[in-house]
NULO-424774 format. One record per residue (C-alpha): residue number from 1; chain; z, y, x. Coordinates in steps of 0.2 Angstrom, whole numbers, always signed. Example, Ala and Ser with C-alpha at 12.3 -4.5 7.8 and 13.67 -1.06 7.14 Angstrom:
REM NULO-424774
REC;1;A;+39;-22;+62 .
REC;2;A;+36;-5;+68 .
This chain:
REM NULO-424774
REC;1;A;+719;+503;+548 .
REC;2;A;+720;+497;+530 .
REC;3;A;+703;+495;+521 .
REC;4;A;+701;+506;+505 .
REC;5;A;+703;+496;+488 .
REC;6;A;+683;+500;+485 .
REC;7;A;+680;+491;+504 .
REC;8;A;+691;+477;+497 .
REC;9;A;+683;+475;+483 .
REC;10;A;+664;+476;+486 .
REC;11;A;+669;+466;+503 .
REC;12;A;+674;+454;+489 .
REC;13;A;+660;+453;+479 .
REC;14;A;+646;+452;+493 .
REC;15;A;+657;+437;+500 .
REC;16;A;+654;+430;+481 .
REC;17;A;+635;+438;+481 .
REC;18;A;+629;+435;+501 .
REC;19;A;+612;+427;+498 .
REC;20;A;+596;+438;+501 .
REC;21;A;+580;+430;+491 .
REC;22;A;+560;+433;+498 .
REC;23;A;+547;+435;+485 .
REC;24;A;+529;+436;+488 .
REC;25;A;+524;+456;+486 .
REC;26;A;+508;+458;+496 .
REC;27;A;+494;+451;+510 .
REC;28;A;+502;+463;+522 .
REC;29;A;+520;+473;+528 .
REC;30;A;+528;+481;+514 .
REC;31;A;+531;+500;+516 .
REC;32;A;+540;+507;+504 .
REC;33;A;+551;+498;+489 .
REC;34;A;+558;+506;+474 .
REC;35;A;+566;+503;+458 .
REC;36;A;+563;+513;+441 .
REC;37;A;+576;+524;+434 .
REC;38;A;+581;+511;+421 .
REC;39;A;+583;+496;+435 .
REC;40;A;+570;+486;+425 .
REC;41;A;+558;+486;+440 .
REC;42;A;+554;+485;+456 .
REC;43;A;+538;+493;+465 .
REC;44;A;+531;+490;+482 .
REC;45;A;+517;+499;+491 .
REC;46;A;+509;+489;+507 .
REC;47;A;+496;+491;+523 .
REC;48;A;+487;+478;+509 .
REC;49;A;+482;+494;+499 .
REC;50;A;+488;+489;+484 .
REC;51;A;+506;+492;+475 .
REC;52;A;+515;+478;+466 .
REC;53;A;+527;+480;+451 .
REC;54;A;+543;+464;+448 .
REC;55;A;+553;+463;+433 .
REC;56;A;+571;+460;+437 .
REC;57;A;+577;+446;+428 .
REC;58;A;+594;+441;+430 .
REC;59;A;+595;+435;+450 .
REC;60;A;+576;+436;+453 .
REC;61;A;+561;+447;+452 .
REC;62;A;+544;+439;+444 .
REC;63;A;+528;+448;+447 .
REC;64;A;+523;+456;+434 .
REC;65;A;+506;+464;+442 .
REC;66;A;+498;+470;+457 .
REC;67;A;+488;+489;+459 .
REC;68;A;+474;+492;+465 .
REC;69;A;+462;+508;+467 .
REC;70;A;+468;+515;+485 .
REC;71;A;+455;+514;+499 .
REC;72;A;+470;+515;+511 .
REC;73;A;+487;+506;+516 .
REC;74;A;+501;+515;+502 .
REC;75;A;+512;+523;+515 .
REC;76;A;+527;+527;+501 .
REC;77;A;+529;+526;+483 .
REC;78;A;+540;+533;+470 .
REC;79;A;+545;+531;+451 .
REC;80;A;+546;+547;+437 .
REC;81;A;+567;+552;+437 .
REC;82;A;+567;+549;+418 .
REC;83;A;+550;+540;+412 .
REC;84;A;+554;+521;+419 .
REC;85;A;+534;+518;+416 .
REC;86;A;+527;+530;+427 .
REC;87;A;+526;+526;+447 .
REC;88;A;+515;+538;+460 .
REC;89;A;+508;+530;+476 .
REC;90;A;+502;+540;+492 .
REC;91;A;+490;+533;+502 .
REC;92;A;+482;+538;+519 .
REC;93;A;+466;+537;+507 .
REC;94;A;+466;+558;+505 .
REC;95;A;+472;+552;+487 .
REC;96;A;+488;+550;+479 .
REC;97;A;+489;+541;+460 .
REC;98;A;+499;+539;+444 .
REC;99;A;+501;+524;+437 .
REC;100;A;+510;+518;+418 .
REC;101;A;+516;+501;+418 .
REC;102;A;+512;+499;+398 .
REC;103;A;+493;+500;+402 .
REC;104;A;+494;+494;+420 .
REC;105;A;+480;+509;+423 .
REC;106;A;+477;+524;+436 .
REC;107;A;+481;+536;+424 .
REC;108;A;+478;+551;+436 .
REC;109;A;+470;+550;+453 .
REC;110;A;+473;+568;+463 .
REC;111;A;+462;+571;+477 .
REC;112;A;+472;+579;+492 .
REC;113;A;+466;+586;+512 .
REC;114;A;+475;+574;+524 .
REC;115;A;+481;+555;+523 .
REC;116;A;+496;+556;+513 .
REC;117;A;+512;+547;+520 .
REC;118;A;+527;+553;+510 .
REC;119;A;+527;+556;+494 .
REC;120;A;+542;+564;+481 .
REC;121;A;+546;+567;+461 .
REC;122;A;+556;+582;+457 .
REC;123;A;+571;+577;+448 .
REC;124;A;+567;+588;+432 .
REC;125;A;+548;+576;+433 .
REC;126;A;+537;+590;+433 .
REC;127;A;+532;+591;+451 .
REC;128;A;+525;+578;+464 .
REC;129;A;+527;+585;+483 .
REC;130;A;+515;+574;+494 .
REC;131;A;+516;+576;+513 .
REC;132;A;+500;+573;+524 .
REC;133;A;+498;+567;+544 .
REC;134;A;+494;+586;+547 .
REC;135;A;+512;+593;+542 .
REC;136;A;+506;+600;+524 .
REC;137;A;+516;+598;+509 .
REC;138;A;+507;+600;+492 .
REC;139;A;+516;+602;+474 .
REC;140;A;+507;+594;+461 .
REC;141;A;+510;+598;+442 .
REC;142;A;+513;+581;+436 .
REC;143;A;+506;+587;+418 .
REC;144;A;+490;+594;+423 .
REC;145;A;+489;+582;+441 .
REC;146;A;+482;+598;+448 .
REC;147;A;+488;+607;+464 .
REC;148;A;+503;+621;+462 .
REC;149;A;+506;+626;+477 .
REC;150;A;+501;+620;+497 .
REC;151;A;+511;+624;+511 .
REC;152;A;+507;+622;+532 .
REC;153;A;+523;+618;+543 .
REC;154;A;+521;+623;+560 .
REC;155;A;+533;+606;+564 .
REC;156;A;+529;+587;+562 .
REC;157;A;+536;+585;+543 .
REC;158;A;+544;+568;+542 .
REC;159;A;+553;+563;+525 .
REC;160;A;+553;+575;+511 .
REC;161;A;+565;+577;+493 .
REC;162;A;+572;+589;+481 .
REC;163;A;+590;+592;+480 .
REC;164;A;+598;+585;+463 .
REC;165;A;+597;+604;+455 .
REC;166;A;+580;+605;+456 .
REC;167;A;+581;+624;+465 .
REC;168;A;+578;+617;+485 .
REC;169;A;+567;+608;+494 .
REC;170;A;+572;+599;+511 .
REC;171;A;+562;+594;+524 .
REC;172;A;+568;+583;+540 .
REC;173;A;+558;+587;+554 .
REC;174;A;+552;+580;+573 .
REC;175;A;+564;+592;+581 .
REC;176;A;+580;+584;+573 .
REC;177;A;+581;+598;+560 .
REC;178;A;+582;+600;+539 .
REC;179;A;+572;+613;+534 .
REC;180;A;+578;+621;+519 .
REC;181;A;+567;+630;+505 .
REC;182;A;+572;+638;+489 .
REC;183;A;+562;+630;+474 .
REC;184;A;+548;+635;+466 .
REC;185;A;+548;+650;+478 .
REC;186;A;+543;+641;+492 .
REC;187;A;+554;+654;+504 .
REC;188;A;+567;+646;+519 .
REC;189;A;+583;+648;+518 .
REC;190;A;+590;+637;+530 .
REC;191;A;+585;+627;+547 .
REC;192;A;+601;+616;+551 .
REC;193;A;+600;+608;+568 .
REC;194;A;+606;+590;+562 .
REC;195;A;+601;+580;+576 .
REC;196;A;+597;+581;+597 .
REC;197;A;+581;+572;+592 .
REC;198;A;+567;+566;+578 .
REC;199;A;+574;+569;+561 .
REC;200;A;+567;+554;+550 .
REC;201;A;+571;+551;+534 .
REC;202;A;+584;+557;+519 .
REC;203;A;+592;+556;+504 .
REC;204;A;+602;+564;+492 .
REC;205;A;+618;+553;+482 .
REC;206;A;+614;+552;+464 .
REC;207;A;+631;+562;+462 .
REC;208;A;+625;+576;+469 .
REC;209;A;+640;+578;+481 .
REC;210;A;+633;+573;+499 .
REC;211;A;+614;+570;+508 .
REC;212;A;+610;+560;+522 .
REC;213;A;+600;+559;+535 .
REC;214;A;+595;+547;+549 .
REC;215;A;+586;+550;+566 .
REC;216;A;+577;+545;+579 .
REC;217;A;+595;+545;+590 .
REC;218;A;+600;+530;+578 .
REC;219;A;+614;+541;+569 .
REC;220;A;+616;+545;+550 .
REC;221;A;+624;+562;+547 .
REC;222;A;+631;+564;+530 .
REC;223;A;+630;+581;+524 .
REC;224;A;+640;+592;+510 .
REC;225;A;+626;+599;+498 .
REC;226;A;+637;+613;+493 .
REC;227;A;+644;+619;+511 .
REC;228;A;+627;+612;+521 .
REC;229;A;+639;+603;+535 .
REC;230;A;+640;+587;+542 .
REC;231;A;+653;+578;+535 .
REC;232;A;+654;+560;+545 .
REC;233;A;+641;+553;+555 .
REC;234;A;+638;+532;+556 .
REC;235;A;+634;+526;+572 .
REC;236;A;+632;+506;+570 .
REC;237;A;+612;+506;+574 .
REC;238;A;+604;+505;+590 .
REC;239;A;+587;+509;+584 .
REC;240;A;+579;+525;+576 .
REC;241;A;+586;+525;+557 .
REC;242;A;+569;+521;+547 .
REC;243;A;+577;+522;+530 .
REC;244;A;+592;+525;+517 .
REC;245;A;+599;+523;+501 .
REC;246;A;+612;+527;+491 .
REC;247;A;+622;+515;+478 .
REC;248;A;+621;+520;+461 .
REC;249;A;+640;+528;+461 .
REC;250;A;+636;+538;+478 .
REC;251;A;+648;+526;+486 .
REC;252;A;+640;+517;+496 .
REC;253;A;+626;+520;+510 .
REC;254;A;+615;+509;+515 .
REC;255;A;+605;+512;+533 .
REC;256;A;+590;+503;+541 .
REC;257;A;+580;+504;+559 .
REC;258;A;+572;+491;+569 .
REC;259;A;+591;+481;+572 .
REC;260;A;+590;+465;+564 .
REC;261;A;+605;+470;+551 .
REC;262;A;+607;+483;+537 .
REC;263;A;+622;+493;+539 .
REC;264;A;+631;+495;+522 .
REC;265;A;+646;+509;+524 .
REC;266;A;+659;+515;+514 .
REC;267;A;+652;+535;+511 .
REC;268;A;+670;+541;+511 .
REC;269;A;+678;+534;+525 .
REC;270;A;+660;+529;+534 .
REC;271;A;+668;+510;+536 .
REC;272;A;+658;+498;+537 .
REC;273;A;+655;+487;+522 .
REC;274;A;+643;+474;+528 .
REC;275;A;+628;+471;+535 .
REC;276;A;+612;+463;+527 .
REC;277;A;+606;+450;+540 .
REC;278;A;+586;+451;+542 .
REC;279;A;+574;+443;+557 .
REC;280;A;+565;+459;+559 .
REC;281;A;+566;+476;+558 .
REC;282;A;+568;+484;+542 .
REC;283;A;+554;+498;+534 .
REC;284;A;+562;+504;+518 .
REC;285;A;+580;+501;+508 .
REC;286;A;+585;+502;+490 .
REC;287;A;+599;+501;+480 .
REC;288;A;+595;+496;+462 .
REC;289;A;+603;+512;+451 .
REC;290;A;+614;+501;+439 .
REC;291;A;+621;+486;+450 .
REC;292;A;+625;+483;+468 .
REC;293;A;+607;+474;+474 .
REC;294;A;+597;+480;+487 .
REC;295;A;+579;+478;+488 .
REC;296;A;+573;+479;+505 .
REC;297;A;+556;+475;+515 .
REC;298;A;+552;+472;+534 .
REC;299;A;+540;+468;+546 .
REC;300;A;+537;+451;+544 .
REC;301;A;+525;+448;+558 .
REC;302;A;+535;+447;+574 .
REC;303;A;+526;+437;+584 .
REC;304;A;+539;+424;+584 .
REC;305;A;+531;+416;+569 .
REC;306;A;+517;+406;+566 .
REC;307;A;+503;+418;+558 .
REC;308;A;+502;+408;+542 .
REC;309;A;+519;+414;+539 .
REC;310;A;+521;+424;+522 .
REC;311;A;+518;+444;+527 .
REC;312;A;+523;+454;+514 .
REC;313;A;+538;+450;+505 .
REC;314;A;+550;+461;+495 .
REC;315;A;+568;+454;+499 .
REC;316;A;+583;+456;+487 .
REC;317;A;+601;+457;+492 .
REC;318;A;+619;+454;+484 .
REC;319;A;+612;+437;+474 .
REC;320;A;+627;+424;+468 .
REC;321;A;+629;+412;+482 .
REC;322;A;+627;+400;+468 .
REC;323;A;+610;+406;+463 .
């Protein structure tokens, strides 16, 4: 079969643009990597308890400072959809916190029941869902940093997001299923069994055309956001899919698990771009939201390495070969 022109093409440009750089993040694993809308930066949040925030300049990303403020490892971390100066962290601390870049401050700490592990912005920037160890969601008004609206599931709640239209709320659960919920109502609307088993992680293309998902069976299902079916599903992992992201131009998804690779896949066709070579399993992925780089992080301890090995980096895909 002949490779699309897009395959060609990017195949071409990683072959020009194949290196992958470490920089020093934190004292301990990396959880959770993401870039602000603009592309200007790059946070982290580790077991270290602390978040760090890089400047991308050109092929490299300089430190630019380190948070601190959580009692507890910062489990996942996300920016504002518009405002590239505010970032929230969640933190198994019972706490979850704004910060602004300008002043490097907490500018809000908001006191929650459970140890937060994943944490989401609504696209339109007014509400942060946070989701606890004991399968409770809560919507924070992102104004007022006080509580809208709580809600118990009767099922382990893994990964969490808004669709792009702001009017649904998806939820991929421990049984392998998405739960749907209209927005700001709170009511279901849908259960879609995606998978035979744990439903782990998802995300939503910035074109607001498809979703993925990835599981605990090592697939990534790529759904229709209209129609809610599954479109293709990518079956190059052996492991359970950890994480996911999507290039800026919805063309290209990136997929994770405890294989030593990142599989990179044409969204339309499913073909397989390329794959990010890494030494150990990978926790989190993502692509910046103007050019084709991938931030990634993994566990660096493996036990293969000496333990004065450098825990804790932030990697960085899709470099000049001659950088």
């Amino acid at each position: 079969m002949a490779l699309s022109p897009y395959v060609q093409a990017m195949q071409e440009l990683f072959r020009a643009n194949t290196r992958s750089r470490e920089f020093p993040a934190h004292g301990a694993k990396v959880h959770s990597v993401a870039w602000s809308c603009c592309g200007r930066r790059l946070a982290s949040g580790s077991f270290d308890k602390t978040a760090s925030v890089f400047l991308l300049e050109k092929d490299r990303l300089v430190k630019e400072n380190n948070y601190r403020g959580h009692g507890d490892s910062v489990d996942q971390l996300c920016w504002h959809p518009s405002n590239p100066d505010l970032f929230v962290t969640a933190s198994g601390d019972k706490t979850i916190r704004i910060w602004d870049v300008r002043t490097t401050k907490c500018i809000a700490t908001v006191n929650t029941k459970g140890e937060n592990i994943n944490i989401c912005w609504s696209p339109d920037g007014q509400t942060i869902a946070v989701g606890n160890k004991d399968d409770v969601v809560t919507f924070i008004d992102a104004k007022t940093h006080r509580s809208k609206a709580e809600e118990q599931f009767k099922f382990e709640v893994n990964e969490i997001s808004w669709n792009n239209d702001n009017n649904m709320f998806f939820l991929t659960n421990g049984n392998g299923c998405i739960n749907i919920l209209s927005y700001p109502e709170l009511k279901p609307i849908q259960s879609i069994n995606a998978h035979p088993s744990n439903c782990i992680c998802i995300k939503f293309d910035p074109m607001g055309k498809y979703f993925a998902t990835g599981s605990a069976d090592a697939l990534v299902s790529l759904w229709d956001v209209d129609e809610l079916v599954c479109v293709r599903c990518f079956s190059r992992l052996d492991w359970p899919v950890r994480t996911l992201s999507f290039s800026h131009d919805g063309k290209m998804l990136a997929s994770a698990s405890e294989d030593h690779f990142i599989d990179i896949a044409e969204v339309e066709t499913g073909e397989k771009l390329w794959e990010v070579q890494c030494e150990s399993p990978t926790f989190t992925v993502a692509w910046h939201p103007k050019r084709p780089l991938l931030a990634f992080a993994c566990d660096d301890k493996d036990g293969k390495y000496d333990s004065s090995r450098e825990a804790g980096t932030v990697k960085l895909f899709g470099l000049p070969n001659d950088s």
